[in-house]
C-alpha positions as CSV (number, residue, x, y, z in Angstrom):
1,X,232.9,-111.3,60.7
2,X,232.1,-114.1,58.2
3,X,230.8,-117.4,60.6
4,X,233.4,-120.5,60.9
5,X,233.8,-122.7,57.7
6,X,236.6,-125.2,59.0
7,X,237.6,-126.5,62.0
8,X,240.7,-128.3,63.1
9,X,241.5,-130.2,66.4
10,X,244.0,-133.1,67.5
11,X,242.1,-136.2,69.2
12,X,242.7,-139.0,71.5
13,X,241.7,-142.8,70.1
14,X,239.3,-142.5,72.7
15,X,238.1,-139.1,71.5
16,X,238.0,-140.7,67.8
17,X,236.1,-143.5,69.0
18,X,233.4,-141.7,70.8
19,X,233.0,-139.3,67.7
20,X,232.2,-142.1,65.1
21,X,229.8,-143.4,67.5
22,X,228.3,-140.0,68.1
23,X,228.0,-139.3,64.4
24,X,226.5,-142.6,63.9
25,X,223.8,-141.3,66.1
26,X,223.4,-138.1,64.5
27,X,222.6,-140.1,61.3
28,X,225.9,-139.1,59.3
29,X,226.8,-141.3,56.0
30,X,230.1,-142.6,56.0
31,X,232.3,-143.0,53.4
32,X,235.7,-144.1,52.8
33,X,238.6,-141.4,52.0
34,X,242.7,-141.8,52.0
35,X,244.7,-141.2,55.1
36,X,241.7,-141.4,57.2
37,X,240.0,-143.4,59.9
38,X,236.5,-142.5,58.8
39,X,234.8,-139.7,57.3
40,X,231.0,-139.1,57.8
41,X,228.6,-136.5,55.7
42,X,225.4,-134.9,56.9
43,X,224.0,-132.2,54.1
44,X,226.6,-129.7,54.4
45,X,228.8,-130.4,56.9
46,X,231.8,-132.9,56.7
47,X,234.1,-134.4,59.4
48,X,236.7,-136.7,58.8
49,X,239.4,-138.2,61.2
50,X,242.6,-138.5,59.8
51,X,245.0,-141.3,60.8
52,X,247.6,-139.2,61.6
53,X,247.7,-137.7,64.8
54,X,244.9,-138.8,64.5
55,X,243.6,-135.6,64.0
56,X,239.5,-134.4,63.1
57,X,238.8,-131.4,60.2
58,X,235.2,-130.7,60.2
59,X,233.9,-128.6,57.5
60,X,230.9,-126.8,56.0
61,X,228.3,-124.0,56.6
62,X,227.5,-125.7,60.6
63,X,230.7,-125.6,61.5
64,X,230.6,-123.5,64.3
65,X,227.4,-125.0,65.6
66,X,228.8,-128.9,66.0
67,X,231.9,-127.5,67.1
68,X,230.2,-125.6,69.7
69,X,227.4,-128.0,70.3
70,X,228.8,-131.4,70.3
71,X,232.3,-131.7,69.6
72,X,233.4,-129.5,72.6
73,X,231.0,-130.9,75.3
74,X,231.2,-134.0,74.3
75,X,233.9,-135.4,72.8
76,X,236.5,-132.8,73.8
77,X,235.5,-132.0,77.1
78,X,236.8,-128.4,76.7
79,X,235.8,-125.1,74.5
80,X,238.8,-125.3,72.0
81,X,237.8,-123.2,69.5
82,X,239.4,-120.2,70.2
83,X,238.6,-118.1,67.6
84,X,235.4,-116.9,69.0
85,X,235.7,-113.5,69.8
86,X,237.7,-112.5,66.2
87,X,234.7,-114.9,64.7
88,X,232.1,-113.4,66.1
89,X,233.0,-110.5,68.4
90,X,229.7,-109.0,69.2
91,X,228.9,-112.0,71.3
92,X,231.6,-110.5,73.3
93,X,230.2,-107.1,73.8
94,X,228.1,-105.7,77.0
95,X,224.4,-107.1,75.7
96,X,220.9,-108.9,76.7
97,X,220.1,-112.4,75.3
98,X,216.6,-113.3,75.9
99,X,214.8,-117.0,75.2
100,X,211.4,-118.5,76.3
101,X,210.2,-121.9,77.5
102,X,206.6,-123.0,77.3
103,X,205.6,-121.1,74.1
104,X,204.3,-124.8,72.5
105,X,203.6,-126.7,75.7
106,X,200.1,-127.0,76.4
107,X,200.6,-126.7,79.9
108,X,201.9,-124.8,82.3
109,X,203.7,-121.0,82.3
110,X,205.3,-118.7,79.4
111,X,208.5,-118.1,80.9
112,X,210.7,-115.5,79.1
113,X,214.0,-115.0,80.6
114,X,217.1,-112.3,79.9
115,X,220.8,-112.6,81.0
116,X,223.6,-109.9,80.4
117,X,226.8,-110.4,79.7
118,X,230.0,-108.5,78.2
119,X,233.0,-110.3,77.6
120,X,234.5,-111.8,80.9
121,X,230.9,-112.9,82.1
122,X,230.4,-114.3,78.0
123,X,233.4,-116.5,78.2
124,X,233.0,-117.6,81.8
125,X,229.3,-119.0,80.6
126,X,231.3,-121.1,77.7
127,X,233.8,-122.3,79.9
128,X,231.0,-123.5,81.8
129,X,229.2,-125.5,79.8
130,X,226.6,-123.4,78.8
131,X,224.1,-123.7,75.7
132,X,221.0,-123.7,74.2
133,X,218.7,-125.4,76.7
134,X,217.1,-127.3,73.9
135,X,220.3,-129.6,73.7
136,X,220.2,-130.4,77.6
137,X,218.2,-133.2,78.0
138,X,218.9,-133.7,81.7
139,X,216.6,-131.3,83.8
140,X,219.0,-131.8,86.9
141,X,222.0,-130.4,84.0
142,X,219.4,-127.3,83.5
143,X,219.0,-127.1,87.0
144,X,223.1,-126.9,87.7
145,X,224.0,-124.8,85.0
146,X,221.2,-122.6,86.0
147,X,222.3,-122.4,89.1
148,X,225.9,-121.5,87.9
149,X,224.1,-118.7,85.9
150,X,222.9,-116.5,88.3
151,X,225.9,-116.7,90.6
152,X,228.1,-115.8,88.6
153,X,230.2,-112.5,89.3
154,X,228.6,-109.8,87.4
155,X,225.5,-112.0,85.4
156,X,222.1,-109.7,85.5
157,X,219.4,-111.7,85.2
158,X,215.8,-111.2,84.9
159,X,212.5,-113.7,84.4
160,X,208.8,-113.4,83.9
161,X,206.7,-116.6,84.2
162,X,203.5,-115.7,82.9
163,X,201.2,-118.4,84.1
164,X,198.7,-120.4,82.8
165,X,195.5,-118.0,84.2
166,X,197.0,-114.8,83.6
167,X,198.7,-116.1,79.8
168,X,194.8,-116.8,78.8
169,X,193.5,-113.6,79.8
170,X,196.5,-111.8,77.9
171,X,195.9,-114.3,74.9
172,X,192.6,-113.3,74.5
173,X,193.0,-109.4,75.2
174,X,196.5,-109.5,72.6
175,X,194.5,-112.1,70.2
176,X,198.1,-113.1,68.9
177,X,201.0,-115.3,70.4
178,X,203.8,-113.4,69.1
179,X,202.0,-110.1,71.0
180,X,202.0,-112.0,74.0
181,X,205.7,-113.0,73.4
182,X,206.9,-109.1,72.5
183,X,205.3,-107.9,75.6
184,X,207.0,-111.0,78.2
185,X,210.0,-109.8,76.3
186,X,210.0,-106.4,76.8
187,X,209.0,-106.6,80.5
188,X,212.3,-108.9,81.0
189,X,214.5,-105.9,78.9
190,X,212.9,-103.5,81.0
191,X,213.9,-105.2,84.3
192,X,217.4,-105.8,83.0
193,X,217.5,-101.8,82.2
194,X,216.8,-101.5,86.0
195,X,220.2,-103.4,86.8
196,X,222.5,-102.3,83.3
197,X,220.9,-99.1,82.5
198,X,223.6,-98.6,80.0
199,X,223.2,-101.9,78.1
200,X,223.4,-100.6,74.6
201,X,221.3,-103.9,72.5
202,X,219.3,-106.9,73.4
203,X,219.1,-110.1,70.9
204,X,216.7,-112.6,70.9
205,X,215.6,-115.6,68.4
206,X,213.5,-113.9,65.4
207,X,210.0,-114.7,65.9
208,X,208.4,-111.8,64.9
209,X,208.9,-108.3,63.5
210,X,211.1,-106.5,66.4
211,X,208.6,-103.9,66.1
212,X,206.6,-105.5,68.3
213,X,208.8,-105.9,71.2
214,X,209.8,-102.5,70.7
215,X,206.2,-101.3,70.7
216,X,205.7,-103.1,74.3
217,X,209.0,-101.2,75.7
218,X,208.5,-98.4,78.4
219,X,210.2,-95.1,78.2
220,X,213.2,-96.5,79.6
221,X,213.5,-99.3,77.0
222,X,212.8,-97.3,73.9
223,X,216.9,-96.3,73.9
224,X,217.7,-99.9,73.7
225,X,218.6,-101.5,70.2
226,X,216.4,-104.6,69.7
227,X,218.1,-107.4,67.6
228,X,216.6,-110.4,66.4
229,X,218.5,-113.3,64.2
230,X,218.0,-117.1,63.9
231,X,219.8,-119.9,65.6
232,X,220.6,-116.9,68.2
233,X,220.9,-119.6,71.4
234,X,224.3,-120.0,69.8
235,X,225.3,-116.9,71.5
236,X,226.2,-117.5,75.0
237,X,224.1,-113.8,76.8
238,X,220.7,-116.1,74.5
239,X,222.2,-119.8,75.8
240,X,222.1,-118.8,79.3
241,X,218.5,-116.9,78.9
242,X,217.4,-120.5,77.1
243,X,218.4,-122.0,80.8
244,X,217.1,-119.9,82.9
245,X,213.7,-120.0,81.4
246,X,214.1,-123.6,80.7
247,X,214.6,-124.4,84.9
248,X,211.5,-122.2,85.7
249,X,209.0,-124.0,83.5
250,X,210.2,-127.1,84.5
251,X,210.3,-126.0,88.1
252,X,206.1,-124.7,87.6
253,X,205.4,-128.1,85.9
254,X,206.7,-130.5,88.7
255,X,205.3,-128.1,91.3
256,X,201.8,-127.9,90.0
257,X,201.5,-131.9,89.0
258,X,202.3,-132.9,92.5
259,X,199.7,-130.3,94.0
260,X,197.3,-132.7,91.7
261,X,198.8,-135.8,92.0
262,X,200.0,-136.2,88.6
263,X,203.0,-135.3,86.2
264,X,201.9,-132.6,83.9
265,X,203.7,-134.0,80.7
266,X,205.3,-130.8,77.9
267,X,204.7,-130.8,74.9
268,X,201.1,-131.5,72.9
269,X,201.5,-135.6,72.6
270,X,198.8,-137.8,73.0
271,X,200.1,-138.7,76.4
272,X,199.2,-134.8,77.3
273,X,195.8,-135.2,76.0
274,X,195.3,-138.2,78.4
275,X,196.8,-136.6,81.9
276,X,194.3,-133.4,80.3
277,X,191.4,-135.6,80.3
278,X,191.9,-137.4,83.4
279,X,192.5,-133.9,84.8
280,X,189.0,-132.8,83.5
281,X,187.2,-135.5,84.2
282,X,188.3,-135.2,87.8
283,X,187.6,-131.6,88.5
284,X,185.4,-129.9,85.3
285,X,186.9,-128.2,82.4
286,X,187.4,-125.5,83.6
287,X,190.6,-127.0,85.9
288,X,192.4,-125.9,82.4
289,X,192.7,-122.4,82.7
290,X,194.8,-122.6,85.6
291,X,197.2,-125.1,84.3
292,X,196.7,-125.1,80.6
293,X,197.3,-122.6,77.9
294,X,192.9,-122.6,76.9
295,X,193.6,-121.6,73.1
296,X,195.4,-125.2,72.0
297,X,192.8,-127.2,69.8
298,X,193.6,-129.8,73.1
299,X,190.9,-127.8,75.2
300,X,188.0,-127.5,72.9
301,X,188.6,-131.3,72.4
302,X,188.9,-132.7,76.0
303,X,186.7,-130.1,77.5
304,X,184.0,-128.7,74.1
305,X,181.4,-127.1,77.2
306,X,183.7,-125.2,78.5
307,X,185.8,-123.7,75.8
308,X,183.2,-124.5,72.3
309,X,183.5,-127.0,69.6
310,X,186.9,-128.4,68.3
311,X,186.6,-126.9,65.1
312,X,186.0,-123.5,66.0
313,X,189.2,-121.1,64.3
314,X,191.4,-120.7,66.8
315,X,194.1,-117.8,67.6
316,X,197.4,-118.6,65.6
317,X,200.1,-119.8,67.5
């Protein structure tokens, strides 16, 4: 089915209120039209709240995404959409969603994490809230709706933290990130077989060739269609998945900075770098390998004795 191109919904004045400011956020250019309390434009995608009702049409190629994404959490309050199942009906059908945290974060773990769902569970997770982790910027929201994940009736869930020591030994045996990633994902697929052995696809974000998650499967995995599009947190089985491996790395990082008396920051800032180099300084370079991932450029810089010059080629990320 062809993705959502226009949206409709009535509004309170509240509701119309709270979206111009949101908008205004978002950096959308307003403009003036007839009949209308404002209208805003942001590359392809139009929304404008008509004086009448008042009422808010939003239109363009990301529909579907700020419907789902921001105009239903948080200015609605409710998923209102209700088209999703004729828009896009295989979110609806008995799959795996996988996602990963940590893949860019110098340290801590690689967490990949699965879900299943079919349709009841699929629209239960809407209905709750749930979506792409990356939008959550409340780790104590990640940390509820995960929580609401893996109670609810029927959810199979699987994840594999692979942490720091035992990601750098796989780095440098695989010699390639996106190996490292197939594998964590086809260890999650194959535990998710073990609960929903008749689980007919898995989807994921495309990162890489599927072939190499499928070359990582087990016997028991090789009957399982591997699917792989962009923007695929917008499907709820990937959403929950993005959660779920979200709470875990942030779970490793707050455990592991108070066992050194420090908060391990994510990312690769500057402010990384520093808590790194105090962390060196303090107990010898080779402190990283336990809570670092050694291949970043950050290690050869903060600690060049233990892990060679900065310059040296590195492993692509």
């Amino acid at each position: 089915m062809p993705p959502l191109h226009s949206f409709t919904s009535p509004l309170t004045s509240a509701q119309a209120d709270k979206l111009r400011t949101r908008l205004q956020e978002m950096g959308f250019d307003f403009q003036e039209k007839p009949y209308t309390l404002y209208a805003a434009q942001k590359g392809k995608l139009n929304v404008a709240v008509y004086e009448k009702g008042p009422k808010v049409l939003v239109q363009g190629k990301e529909t579907e995404d700020f419907v789902t994404f921001t105009l239903e959490p948080e200015i609605l309050g409710a998923a209102t959409l209700g088209y999703e199942e004729e828009l896009s009906p295989e979110k609806f059908t008995p799959h795996f969603g996988i996602d990963e945290s940590g893949k860019g974060d110098f340290f801590g773990p690689l967490v990949v994490a699965g879900v299943y769902v079919d349709r009841e569970i699929a629209r239960a997770l809407i209905d709750a809230g749930v979506q792409d982790s990356k939008r959550i910027t409340s780790d104590a929201k990640i940390r509820s709706l995960a929580g609401i994940i893996k109670t609810m009736p029927g959810v199979a869930h699987s994840v594999v933290s692979i942490g720091p020591e035992r990601y750098n030994v796989l780095q440098q045996k695989m010699r390639n990130v996106n190996n490292l990633l197939g594998w964590g994902h086809a260890r999650v697929i194959e535990n998710l077989l073990e609960q929903r052995p008749d689980c007919p696809r898995s989807l994921s974000d495309q990162f890489a060739n599927p072939n190499i998650i499928q070359r990582q499967l087990l016997e028991k995995g090789r009957r399982i269609r591997i699917d792989q599009r962009t923007k695929a947190e917008s499907d709820p089985a990937v959403a929950a998945a993005s959660i779920l491996a979200r709470e875990k790395f942030i779970d490793w990082l707050a455990a592991a900075g108070r066992a050194h008396g420090t908060v391990l920051p994510r990312g690769a800032s500057a402010q990384v770098k520093a808590v790194a180099r105090a962390l060196v300084a303090k107990n010898g370079g080779a402190i990283l390998r336990s809570l670092a991932k050694t291949h970043f450029r950050t290690s050869r810089e903060i600690a060049p004795d233990e892990f060679g010059p900065a310059d040296e080629p590195l492993p692509s990320l």
